[in-house]
C-alpha positions in Angstrom: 53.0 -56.9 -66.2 51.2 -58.1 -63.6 52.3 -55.1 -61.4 51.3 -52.9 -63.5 47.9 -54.7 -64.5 47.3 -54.3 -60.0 47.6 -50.4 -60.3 44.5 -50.4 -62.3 42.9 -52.9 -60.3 43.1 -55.5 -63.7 43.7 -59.4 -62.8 45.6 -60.9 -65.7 45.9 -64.9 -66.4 48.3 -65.7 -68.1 47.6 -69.6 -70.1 50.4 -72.1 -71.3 48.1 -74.3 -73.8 45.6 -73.2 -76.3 43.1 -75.3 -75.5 42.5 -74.1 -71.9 42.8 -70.5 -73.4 39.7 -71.7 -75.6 37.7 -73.1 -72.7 38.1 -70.2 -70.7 37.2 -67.7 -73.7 34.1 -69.8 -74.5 32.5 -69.6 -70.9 33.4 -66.1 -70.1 30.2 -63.3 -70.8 32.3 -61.4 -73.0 33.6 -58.2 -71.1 37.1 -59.3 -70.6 39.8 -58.8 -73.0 41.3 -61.3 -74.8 45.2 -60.9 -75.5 47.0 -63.7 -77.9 50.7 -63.9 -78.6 51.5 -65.1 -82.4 54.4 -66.5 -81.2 53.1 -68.6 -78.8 49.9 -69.6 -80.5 52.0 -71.6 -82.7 54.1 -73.3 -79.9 51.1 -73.6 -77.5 49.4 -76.6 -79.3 49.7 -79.6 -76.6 46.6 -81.1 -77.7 47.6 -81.7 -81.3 49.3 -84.9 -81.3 53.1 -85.2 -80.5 53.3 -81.7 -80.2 55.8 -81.1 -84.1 52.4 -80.9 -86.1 52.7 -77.5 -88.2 49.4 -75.7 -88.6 49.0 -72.9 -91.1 48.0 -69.6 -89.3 44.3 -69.5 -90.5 43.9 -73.0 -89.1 45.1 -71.9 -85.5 42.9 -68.9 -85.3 40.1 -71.1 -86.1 40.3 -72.9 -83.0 39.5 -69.4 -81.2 35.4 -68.3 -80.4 33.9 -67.3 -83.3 31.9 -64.6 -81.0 34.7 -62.9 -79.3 37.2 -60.2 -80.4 40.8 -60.6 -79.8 44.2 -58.4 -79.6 47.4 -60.0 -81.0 50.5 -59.4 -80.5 53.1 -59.7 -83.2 56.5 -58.8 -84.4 58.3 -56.4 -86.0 58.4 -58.4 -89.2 55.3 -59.8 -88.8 53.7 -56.4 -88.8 55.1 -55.6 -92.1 53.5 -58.4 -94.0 49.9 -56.8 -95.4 48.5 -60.0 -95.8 49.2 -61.0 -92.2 47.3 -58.4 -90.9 44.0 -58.9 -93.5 44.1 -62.6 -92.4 43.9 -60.9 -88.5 41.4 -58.1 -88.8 39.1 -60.8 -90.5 39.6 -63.0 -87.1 37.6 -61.2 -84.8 40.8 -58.9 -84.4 39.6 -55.9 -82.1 43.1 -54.5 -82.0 46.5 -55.4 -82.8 50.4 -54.1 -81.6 53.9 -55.0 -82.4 56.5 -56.7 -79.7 58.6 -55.3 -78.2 56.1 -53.4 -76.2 57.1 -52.4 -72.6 54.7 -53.9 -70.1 53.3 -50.5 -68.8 52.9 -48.9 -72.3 50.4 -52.3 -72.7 48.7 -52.5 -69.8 48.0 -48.4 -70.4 46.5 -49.4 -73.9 44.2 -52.3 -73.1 42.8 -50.4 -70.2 41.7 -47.8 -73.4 40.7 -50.4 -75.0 38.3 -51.8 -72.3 37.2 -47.9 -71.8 36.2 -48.2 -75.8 34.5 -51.6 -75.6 32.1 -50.1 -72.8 31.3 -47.1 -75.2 28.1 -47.3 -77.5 26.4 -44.2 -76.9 22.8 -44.4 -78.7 23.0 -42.7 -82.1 19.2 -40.7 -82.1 18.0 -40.2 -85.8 15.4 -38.2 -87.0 13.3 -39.4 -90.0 11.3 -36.9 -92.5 9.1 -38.9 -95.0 8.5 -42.7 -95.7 11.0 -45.0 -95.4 10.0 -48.6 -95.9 11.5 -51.9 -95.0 14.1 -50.5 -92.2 14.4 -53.1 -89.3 14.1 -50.8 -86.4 14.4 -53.6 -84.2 17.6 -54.7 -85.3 19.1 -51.2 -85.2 17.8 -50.3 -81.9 20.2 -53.5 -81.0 22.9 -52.2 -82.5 22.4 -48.5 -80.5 20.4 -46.9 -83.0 17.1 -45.3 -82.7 14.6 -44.0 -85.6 12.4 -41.5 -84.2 9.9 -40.6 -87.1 8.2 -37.4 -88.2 5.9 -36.3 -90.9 5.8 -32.5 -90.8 8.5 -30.9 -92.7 7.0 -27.3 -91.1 7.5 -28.7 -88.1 10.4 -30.3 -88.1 12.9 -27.8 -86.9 10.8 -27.6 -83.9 11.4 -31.6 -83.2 14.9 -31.2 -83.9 15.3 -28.5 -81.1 13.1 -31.1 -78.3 15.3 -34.2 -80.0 18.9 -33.1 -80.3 19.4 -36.2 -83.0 22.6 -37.2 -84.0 21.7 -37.2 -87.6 18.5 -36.7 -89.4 17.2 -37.9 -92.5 14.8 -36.7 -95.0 13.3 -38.4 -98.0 13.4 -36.8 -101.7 10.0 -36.6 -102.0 10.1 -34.5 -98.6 12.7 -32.2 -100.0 10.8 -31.4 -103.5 8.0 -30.2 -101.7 9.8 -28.1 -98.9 13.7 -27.6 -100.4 14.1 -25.4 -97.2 14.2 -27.9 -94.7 17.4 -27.6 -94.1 18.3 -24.3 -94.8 16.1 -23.4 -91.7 17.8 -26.5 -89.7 21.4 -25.3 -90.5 21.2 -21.5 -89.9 19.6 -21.7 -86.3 22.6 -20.4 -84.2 21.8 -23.1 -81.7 22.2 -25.7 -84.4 24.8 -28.5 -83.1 27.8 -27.7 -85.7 28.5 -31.6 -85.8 25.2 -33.3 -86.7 24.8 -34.2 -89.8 21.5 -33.9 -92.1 21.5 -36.7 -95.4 19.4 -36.9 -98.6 17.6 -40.0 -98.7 17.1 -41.1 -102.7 14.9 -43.4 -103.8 16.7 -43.6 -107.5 20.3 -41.9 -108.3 19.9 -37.7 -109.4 22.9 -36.1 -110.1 21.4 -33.4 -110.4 19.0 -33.4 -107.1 21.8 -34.2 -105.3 24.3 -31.1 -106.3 21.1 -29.1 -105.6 20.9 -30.7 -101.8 23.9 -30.8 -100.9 24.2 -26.8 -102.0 21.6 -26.3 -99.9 23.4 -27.8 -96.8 22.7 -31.7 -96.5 25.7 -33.2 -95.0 25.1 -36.2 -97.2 23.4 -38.2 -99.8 22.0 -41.8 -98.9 20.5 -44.5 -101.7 17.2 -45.8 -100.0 16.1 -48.6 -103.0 17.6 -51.0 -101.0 16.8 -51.0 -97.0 19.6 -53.1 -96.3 21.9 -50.6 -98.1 20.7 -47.8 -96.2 21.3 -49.8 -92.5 25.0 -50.1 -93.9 25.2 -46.9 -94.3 23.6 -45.9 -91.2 25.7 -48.2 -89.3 28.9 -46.9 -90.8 27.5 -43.5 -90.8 26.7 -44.2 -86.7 30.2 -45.4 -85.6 31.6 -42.4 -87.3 29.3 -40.5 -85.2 30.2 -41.7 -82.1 34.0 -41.4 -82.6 33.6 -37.5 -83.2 31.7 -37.4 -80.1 34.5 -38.7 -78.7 37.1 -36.5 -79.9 35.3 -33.6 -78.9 32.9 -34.8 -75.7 35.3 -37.2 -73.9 38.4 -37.6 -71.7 41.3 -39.4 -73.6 42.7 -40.1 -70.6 39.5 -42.1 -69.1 36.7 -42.5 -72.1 34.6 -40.3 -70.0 32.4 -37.3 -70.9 34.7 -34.1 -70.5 32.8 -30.8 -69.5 31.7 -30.4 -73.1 30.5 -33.6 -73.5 28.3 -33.6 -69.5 26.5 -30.1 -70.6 24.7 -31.1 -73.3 23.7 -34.2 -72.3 23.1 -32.8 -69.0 20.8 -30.3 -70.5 19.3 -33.4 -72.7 18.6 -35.2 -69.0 17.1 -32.5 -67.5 15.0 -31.7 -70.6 13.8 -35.5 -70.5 13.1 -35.3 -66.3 10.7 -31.9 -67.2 9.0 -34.3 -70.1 8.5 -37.1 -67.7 8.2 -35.5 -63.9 11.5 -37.3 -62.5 13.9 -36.1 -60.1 17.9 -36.0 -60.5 20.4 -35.6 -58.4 23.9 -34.1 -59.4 26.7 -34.8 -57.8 29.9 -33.3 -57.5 33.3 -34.7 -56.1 36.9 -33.9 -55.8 39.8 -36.3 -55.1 41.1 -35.2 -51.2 44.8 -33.7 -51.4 45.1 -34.6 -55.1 47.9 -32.0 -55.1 50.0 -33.6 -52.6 49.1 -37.2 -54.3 50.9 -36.0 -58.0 53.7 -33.9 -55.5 55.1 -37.0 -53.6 54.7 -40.0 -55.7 54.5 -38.3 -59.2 51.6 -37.2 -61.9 52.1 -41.2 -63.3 50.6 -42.6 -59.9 47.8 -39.4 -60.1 46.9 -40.8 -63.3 46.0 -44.3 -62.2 44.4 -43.2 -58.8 42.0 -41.0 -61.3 41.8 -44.0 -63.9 40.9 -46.6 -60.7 38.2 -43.8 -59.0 36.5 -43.6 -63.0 36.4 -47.3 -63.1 34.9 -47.1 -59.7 32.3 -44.5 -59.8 31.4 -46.3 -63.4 30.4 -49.7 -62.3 28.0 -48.2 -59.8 26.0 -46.0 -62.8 22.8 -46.9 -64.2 21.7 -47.3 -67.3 20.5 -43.2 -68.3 23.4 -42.2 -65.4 26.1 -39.5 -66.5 29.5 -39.3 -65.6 32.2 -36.9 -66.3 35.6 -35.9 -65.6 35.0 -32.4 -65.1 38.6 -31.3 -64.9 41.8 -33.0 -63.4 40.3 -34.5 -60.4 37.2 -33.1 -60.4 33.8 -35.9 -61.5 30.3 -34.5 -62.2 27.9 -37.2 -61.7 24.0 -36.7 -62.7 21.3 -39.7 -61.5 18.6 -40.5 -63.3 15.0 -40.5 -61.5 16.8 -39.9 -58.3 16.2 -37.3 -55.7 18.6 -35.6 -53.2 19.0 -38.6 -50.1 19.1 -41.2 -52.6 22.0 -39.3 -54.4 23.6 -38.4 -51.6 23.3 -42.1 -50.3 24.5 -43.6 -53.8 27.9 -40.8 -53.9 28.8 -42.4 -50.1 28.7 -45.7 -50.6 31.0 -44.5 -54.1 33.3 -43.1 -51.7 33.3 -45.9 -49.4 33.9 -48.1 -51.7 37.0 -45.5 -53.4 38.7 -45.4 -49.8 38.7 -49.0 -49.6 41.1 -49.6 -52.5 44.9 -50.3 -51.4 47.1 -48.4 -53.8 50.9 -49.8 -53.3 53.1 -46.5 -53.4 56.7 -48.6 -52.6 57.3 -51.9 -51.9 54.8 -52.7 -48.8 53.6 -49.4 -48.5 49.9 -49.8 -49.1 47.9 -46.4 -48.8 44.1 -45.2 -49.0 42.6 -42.1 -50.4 39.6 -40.5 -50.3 37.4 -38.2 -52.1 34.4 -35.5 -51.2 31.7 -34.6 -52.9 28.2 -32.3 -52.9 25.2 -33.0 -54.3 22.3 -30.8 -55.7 18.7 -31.5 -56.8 16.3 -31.0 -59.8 13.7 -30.0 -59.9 14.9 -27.7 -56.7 17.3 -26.3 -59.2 16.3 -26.2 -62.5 19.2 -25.4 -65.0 22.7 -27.6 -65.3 24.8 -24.7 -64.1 22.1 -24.0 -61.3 23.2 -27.7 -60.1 26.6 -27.8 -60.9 26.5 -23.8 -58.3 25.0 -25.8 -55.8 26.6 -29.2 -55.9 29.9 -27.5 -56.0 28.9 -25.1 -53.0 28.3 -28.2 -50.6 31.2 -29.7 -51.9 32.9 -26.7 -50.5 30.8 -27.8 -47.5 32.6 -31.2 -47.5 36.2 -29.9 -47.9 35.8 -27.4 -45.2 34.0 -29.8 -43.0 37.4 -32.1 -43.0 37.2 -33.4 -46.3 36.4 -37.5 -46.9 32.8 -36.5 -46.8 29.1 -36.0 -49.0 27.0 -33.3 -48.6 23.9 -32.0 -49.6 21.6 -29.5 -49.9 17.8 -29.7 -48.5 15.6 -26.7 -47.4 17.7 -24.3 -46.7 19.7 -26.3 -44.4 23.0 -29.0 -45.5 23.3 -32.7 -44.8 26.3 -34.8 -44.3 27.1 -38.4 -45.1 31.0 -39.8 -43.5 32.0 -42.8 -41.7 
């Protein structure tokens, strides 16, 4: 395991008593995974006396951090017993799998599942009418955001300058303009996956056959405010699992080409509103072809796997990323203008080239990637940049390849060791 767990960069430590598993769970910040054998948990008690006590299951998950989420590991038989696996997924169970599993099958999934635990995508949701006794606070925590608006004439407009995930509107906004969302739905840039609800502040049958005819995705009970943050939590995680399925790379949790556009165009829409630059990047992994050819399309995956995980930790906060296409990344920086990009993509790829991947045993090698890099405002659509970041990559490859370059007045710029 722990060869596989060193393709992917991943230190695993392995403990032989649950108390030191405990201590170490309780001091760590929380982005680690935590992986518990049934088997052994029962076996694994050296603190509990002579070692023969018999705890009841409940009682030995109870010695585990309340605020941490766990992945067990179980058998066969154990995974056929229902109320085994109710008495797990109310212990802070984040995932669970049945033995045997092979090592690299494992170490595969818990890499997804540290992809998953790094996703939370803000949920934007656009509010028609009054709706009392929401704590915006509390959502905005919890990656949602209420963005109100009182116009229903106006609302389509909002809609179009927002791209929300889901938009509300109240009853009493509906009754006095019932084509709200007719005029929302038939707009043939109208994003085929958000959803519009009903918000009622009593039950209608009859209100709600009407609305739901005329297009709402949904009907919502608002008499009770902590109902409706329920349902808008629920109603958010759903969200961001189909903007998953269509936006992002399975192999990687990050945004595919479908996913980068839109949010690309969002980002460039925001840097117009507020007068920042971006810079948008483009890179290819060196010889990728030749990487799959003499040590398979298995090693190709985890060199792309290790350069997402690298180019990822070096983001910020309203960064994109985005596996473009086999090995190709996009890369858009927020408030950024062309040198600073440029500077930010090298010290990506320095830090890329640096990582020993073992091919055989003692056979450590280094790769290396290239990249161009584009600026707004200079260029002011997402396919203007990606034209011109991917022209100066051309640049780099032609150049010799293991290099960043740039455009800047007319002339190009070049960042290598």
């Amino acid at each position: 395991m722990l060869l596989h767990a060193h393709k992917y960069d991943f230190d695993i430590v392995f403990f032989d008593e649950v108390s030191r598993f405990v201590e170490a769970v309780a001091r760590d910040n929380g982005d680690n995974l935590y992986v518990i054998d049934l088997d052994a948990l029962h076996t694994m008690q050296a603190d509990m006396g002579d070692g023969r006590r018999t705890l009841m299951l409940g009682e030995l998950l109870q010695r585990l951090p309340g605020d941490h989420s766990y992945i067990y590991l179980q058998s066969a038989r154990q995974g056929g017993r229902f109320f085994l696996q109710q008495r797990l997924v109310d212990s802070n169970c984040l995932a669970y799998a049945e033995k045997p599993i092979a090592n690299d099958v494992l170490v595969d999934k818990l890499f997804n599942l540290f992809v998953q635990k790094k996703r939370g995508d803000l949920v934007r949701v656009a509010v028609l009418g009054e709706v009392a006794g929401l704590d915006e606070a509390n959502l905005l925590l919890r990656r949602i955001e209420l963005v109100r608006h009182q116009d229903p004439t106006t609302l389509h407009v909002r809609v179009k300058e927002l791209q929300p995930d889901l938009i509300l509107v109240s009853d009493t906004e509906y009754a006095r303009t019932d084509a709200i969302v007719r005029v929302l739905k038939r707009n043939i840039e109208a994003d085929p996956v958000r959803e519009t609800a009903l918000l009622q502040r009593r039950p209608d049958a009859a209100l709600a056959r009407r609305a739901l005819l005329d297009g709402f995705d949904a009907v919502f009970d608002m008499s009770d405010p902590a109902l409706l943050e329920a349902q808008l939590l629920n109603r958010a995680g759903k969200i961001r699992i189909n903007k998953d399925l269509i936006g992002k790379d399975r192999a990687t949790g990050l945004l595919n080409k479908v996913g980068l556009q839109k949010k690309a165009q969002d980002l460039i829409r925001q840097a117009a509103q507020d007068g920042r630059p971006l810079a948008y990047g483009v890179i290819d992994i060196d010889k990728f072809k030749t990487i799959n050819d003499t040590w398979g399309h298995s090693f190709g995956d985890i060199v792309i796997k290790r350069l997402s995980l690298t180019l990822a930790s070096r983001l910020g906060e309203q960064d994109l990323l985005s596996r473009f296409g086999g090995e190709e990344f996009v890369l858009v920086f927020w408030d950024c203008s062309l040198e600073e990009g440029q500077r930010r993509m090298d010290a990506m790829r320095q830090a890329f080239c640096a990582i020993p991947f073992e091919v055989g045993r003692g056979d450590i090698r280094h790769f290396s990637f290239s990249g161009g890099v584009a600026a707004y405002p200079a260029h002011r659509s997402e396919n203007e940049l990606f034209l011109r970041a991917d022209a100066m990559l051309y640049e780099a490859k032609q150049g010799g390849r293991n290099r960043i370059c740039a455009q800047e007045s007319g002339a190009w710029t070049m960042a290598t060791d």
